[in-house]
C-alpha positions in Angstrom: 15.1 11.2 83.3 17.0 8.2 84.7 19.7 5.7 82.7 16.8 3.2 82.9 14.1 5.0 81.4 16.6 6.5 78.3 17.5 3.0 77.7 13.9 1.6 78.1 13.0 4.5 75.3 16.4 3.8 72.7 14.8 0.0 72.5 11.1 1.0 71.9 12.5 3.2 69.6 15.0 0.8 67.6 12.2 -1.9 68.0 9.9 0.4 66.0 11.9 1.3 63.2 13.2 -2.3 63.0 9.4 -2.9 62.6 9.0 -0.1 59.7 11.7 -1.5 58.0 10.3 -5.0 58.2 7.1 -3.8 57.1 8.0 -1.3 54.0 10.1 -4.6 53.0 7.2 -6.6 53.1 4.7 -4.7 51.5 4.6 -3.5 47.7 1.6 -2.4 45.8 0.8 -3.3 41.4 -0.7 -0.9 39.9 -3.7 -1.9 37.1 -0.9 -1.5 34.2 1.7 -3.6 35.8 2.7 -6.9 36.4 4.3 -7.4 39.6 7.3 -10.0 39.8 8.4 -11.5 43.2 12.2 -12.9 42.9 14.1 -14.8 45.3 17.5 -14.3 44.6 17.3 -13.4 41.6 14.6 -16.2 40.7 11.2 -15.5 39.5 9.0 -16.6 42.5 5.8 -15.5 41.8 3.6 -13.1 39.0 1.1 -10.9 40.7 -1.4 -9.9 37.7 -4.3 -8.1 39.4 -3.7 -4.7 41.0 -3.5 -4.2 44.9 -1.8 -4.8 48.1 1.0 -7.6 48.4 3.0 -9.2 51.0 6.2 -10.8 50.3 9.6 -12.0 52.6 11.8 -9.1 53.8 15.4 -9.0 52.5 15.1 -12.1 50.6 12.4 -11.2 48.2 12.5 -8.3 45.6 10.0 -7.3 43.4 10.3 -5.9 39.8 7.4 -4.2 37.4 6.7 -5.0 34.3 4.6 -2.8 32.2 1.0 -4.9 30.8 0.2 -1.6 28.3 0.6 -1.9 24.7 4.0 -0.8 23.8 5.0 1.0 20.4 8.8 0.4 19.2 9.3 3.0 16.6 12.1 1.2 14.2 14.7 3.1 12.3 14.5 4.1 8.8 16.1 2.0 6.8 16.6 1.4 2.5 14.7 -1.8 1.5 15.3 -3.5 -1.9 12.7 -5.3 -3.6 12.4 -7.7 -6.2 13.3 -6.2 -9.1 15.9 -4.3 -7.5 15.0 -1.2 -6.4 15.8 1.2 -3.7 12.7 2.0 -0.9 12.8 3.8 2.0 11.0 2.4 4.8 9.6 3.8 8.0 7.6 1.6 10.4 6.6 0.6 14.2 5.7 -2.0 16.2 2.8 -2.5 18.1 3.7 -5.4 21.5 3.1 -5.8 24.7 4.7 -8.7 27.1 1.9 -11.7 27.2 4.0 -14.0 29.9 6.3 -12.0 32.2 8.1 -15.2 33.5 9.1 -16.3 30.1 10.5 -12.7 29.5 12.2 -12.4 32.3 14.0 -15.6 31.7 14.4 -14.9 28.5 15.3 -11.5 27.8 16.5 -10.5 31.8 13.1 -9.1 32.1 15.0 -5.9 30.0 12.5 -3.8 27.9 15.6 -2.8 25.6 17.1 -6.2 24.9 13.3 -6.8 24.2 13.5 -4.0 22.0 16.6 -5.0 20.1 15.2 -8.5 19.5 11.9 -6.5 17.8 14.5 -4.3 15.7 16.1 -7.5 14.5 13.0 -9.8 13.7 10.3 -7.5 12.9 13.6 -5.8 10.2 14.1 -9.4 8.5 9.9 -10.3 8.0 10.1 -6.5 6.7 12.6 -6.8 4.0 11.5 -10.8 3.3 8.4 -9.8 2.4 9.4 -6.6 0.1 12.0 -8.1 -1.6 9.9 -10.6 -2.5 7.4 -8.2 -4.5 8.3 -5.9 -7.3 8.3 -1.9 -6.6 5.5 -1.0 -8.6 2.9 -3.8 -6.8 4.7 -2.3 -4.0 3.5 1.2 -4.9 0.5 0.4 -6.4 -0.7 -1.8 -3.8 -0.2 -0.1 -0.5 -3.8 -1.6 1.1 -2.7 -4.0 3.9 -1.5 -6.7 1.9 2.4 -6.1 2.9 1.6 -5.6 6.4 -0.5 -9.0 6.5 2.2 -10.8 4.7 4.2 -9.2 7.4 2.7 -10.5 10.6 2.3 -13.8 8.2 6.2 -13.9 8.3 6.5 -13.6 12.0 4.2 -15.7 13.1 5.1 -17.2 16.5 8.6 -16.4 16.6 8.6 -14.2 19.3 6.8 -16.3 21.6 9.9 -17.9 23.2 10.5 -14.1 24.4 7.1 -13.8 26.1 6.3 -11.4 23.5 3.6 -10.8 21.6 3.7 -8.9 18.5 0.0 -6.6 18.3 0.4 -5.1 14.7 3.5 -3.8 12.3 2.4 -1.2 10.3 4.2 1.2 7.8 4.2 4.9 8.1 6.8 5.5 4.9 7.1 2.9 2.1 8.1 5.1 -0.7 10.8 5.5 -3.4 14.2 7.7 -2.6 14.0 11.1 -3.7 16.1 11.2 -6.3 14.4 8.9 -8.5 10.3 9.2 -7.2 9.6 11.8 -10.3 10.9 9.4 -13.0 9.4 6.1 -11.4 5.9 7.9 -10.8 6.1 9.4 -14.7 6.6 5.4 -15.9 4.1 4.1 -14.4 1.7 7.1 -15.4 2.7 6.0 -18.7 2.1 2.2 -18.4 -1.3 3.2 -17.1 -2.0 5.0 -19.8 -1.3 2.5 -22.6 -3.2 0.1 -20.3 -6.0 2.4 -20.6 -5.6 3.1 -24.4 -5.6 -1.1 -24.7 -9.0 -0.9 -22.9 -10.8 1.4 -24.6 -9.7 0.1 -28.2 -10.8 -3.3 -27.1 -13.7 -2.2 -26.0 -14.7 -0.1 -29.1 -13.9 -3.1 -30.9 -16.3 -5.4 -29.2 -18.9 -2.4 -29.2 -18.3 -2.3 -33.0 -19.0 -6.2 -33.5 -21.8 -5.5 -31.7 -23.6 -2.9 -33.4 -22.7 -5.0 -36.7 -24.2 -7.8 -35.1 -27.3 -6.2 -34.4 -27.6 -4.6 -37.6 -27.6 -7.7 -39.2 -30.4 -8.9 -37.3 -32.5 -6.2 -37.6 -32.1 -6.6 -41.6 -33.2 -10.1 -41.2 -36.2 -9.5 -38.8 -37.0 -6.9 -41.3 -36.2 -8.7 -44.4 -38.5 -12.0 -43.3 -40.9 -9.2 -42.1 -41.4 -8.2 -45.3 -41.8 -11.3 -46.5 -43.8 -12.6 -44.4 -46.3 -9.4 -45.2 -46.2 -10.0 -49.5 -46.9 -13.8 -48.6 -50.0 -11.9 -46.5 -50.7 -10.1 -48.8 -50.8 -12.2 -52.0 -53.1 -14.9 -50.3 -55.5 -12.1 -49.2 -55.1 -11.0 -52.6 -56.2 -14.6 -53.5 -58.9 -14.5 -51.4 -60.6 -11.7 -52.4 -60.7 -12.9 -55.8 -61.8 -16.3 -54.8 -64.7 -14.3 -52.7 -65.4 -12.5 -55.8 -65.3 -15.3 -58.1 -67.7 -16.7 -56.0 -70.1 -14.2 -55.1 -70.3 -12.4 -59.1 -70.1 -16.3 -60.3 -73.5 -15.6 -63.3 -73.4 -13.1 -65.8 -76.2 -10.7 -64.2 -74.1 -10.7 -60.9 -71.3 -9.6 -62.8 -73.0 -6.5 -65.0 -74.1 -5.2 -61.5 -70.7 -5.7 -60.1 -69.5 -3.6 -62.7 -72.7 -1.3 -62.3 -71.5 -0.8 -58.8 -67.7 -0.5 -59.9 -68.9 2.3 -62.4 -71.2 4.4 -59.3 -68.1 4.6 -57.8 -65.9 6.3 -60.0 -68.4 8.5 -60.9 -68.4 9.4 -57.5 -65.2 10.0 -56.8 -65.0 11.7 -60.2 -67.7 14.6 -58.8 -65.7 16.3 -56.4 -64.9 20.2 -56.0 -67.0 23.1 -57.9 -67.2 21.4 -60.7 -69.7 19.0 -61.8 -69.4 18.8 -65.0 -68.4 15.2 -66.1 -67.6 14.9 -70.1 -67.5 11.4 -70.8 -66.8 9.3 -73.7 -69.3 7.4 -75.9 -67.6 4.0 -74.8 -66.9 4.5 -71.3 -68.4 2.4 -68.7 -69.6 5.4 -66.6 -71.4 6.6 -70.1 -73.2 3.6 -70.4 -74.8 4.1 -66.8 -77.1 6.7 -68.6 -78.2 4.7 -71.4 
């Protein structure tokens, strides 16, 4: 092979390497859980949010990823105190994920850790604001969302100057130290119980004032019932006596009302076996037989 043709080959050669370095510097690829962030020395040029192919200038422009999945920061365990003084131990993470990566970048040097200290810090504070601000027992007592509302309450927008969004804070350990869990627990088992005890005497005692109550009214309703029947019965009583009146009102009405009132004793009288009826000489049955 002549000089001219090795030479000829060396440039073709150089020119297409010079070309594939050109080219791998201007192409880079975001994936669908990335954002992809174009500087220009050192400047944040441009965010690429959806996935694919991109093109940007050789040797000038870089281009940093930044995840878009939610990120969990587990914080350390650390002793709370709460209002009334008391020692907790608390265990908790952090649910975020970056909502503007220009503002992060600028803000946090685009730095996952310094965006992790910054959680530590604030997410710490709203922690122990919030329980020292409630006593241990509601603390105990009440472990049903509440704290972790009052939580993300205490937050708020804080961490939006970061580029941050805060997802969820949640609690895995919010308990008393060991040395002192059996006598706390056994207190409040206690308190419950003369809670309880204060309950059920109340409530006996209504129960009580009711029964009394309605004993008292049934002795009325029975007492006017009663009442209410003699009254009944004393003007049907009257009644009968007026009806009588009236229909025995001459005196042969009135012998054969008591003819009649005579039949039927000595009917009643001749029941069983026996008929034998001894009578006196006087008696109104004798006289029937006269």
């Amino acid at each position: 092979m002549s000089g001219k043709k090795i030479i000829t080959t060396v440039v073709v050669v150089a020119v297409l390497l010079f070309a594939l370095i050109i080219l791998s510097n201007s192409l880079f690829i975001v994936q669908q859980n990335q954002y992809g962030v174009v500087l220009e020395f050192g400047a944040v040029r441009e965010i690429k949010n959806a996935p694919g192919l991109y093109f940007k200038t050789p040797f000038i422009q870089s281009v940093s990823e930044l995840p878009k999945t939610v990120l969990l920061y587990d914080l350390p365990i650390s002793d709370v105190i709460t209002a009334d003084k008391h020692s907790m131990v608390l265990d908790s993470f952090t649910l975020w994920r970056i909502s503007d990566p220009r503002l992060f970048i600028e803000s946090l040097s685009g730095s996952l850790s310094n965006a992790e200290s910054r959680i530590n810090a604030n997410v710490y504070n709203a922690l122990k604001t919030v329980i020292s601000s409630q006593n241990q027992e509601a603390i105990i007592s009440g472990r049903d969302g509440e704290i972790v509302k009052l939580v993300m309450q205490n937050i708020g927008s804080s961490f939006d100057r970061y580029g941050i969004e805060i997802l969820a804070v949640e609690t895995k350990t919010l308990d008393l130290p060991d040395d002192n869990k059996d006598a706390v627990y056994t207190r409040m088992i206690s308190e419950r119980n003369n809670i309880a005890a204060s309950y059920t005497a109340e409530g006996n005692a209504d129960a009580k004032q009711i029964r009394n109550a309605a004993d008292r009214k049934v002795e009325v309703i029975l007492s006017e019932a009663q009442a209410k029947a003699e009254t009944i019965r004393a003007e049907g009583d009257a009644e009968y006596m007026r009806i009588l009146s009236e229909v025995y009102d001459t005196a042969e009405e009135a012998d054969f009302y008591t003819f009649m009132i005579a039949l039927d004793a000595l009917k009643e009288s001749m029941t069983g076996e026996e008929k034998t009826l001894i009578l006196d000489a006087n008696s109104p049955i004798a006289k029937l037989f006269y």
